[in-house]
Steps between C-alpha positions, in 0.01 A plus 500: 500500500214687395251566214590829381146557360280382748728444828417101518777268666693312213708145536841472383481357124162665494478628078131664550326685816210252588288762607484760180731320287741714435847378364795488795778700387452548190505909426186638274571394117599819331423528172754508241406783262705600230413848434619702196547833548179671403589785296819328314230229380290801337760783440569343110155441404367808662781668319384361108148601582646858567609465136211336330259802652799769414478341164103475467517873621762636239283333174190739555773796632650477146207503355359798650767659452539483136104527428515849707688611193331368200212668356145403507278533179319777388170336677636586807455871710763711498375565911496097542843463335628812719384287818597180406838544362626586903316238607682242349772651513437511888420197547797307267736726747340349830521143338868552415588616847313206667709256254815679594380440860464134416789444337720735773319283764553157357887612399513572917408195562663267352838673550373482894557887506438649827259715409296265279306345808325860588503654151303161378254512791424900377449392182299182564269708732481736202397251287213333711224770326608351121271213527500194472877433375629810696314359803652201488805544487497732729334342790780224402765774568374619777466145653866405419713796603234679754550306828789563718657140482539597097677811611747318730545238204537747213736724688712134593454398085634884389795483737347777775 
């Protein structure tokens, strides 16, 4: 019998090559990993984030929203009332579609819809320019459900 690593002659009984050492039939020691599944361990918490930014988006949305409509005192232009009325009215509508986003996306989510993996990555990408809580959790997004092992494991977890 021979040393399978270095080809040296080995005695009956021997436990150990004498030239490199290496143990006699014993295969390489695998090691025993237990791996959760990457994107079940995530897919909850990533979902409640969705929710805490939907709801940290909706508060100033609402707000907008109704001080688009109230008046502003006589101090104020007429011209800078006439421009700033829209704009917060503009900008309380974008806030309240990126919290229905949110919410739609975290809702996806956690019911492991099929379409939740992709419509969350859109969104997340979306959301990397509203800095630094935007960012964040959309660079986490992104690193959850953007590689193709999360695709083969979301479409096993939604039943696809």
């Amino acid at each position: 019998m021979y040393c399978d690593a270095c080809g040296a002659k080995l005695e009956d009984g021997q436990s150990f090559c004498r030239a490199c050492g290496k143990a006699v039939g014993a295969a390489p020691a695998a090691r025993a990993t237990v791996s959760r599944p990457r994107v079940a361990a995530h897919l909850r918490v990533l979902a409640v984030l969705w929710i805490a930014r939907a709801v940290l988006l909706l508060i100033p949305a609402l707000f907008l929203l109704a001080f688009s409509h109230w008046q502003f005192p006589a101090e104020v232009p007429a011209d800078v009332q006439t421009f700033l009325h829209p704009l917060f009215g503009g900008i309380g509508w974008v806030l309240l579609v990126s919290a229905g986003a949110c919410f739609v996306a975290a809702w996806g989510l956690l019911e492991r819809a099929p379409w939740a993996r992709l419509f969350t990555i859109i969104v997340g990408a979306l959301s990397l320019v509203e800095v630094p809580f935007g960012t964040a959790l959309g660079i986490y997004s992104l690193w959850v459900l953007l590689p193709e092992s999360s695709e083969i494991e979301y479409r096993q977890m939604a039943g696809h």
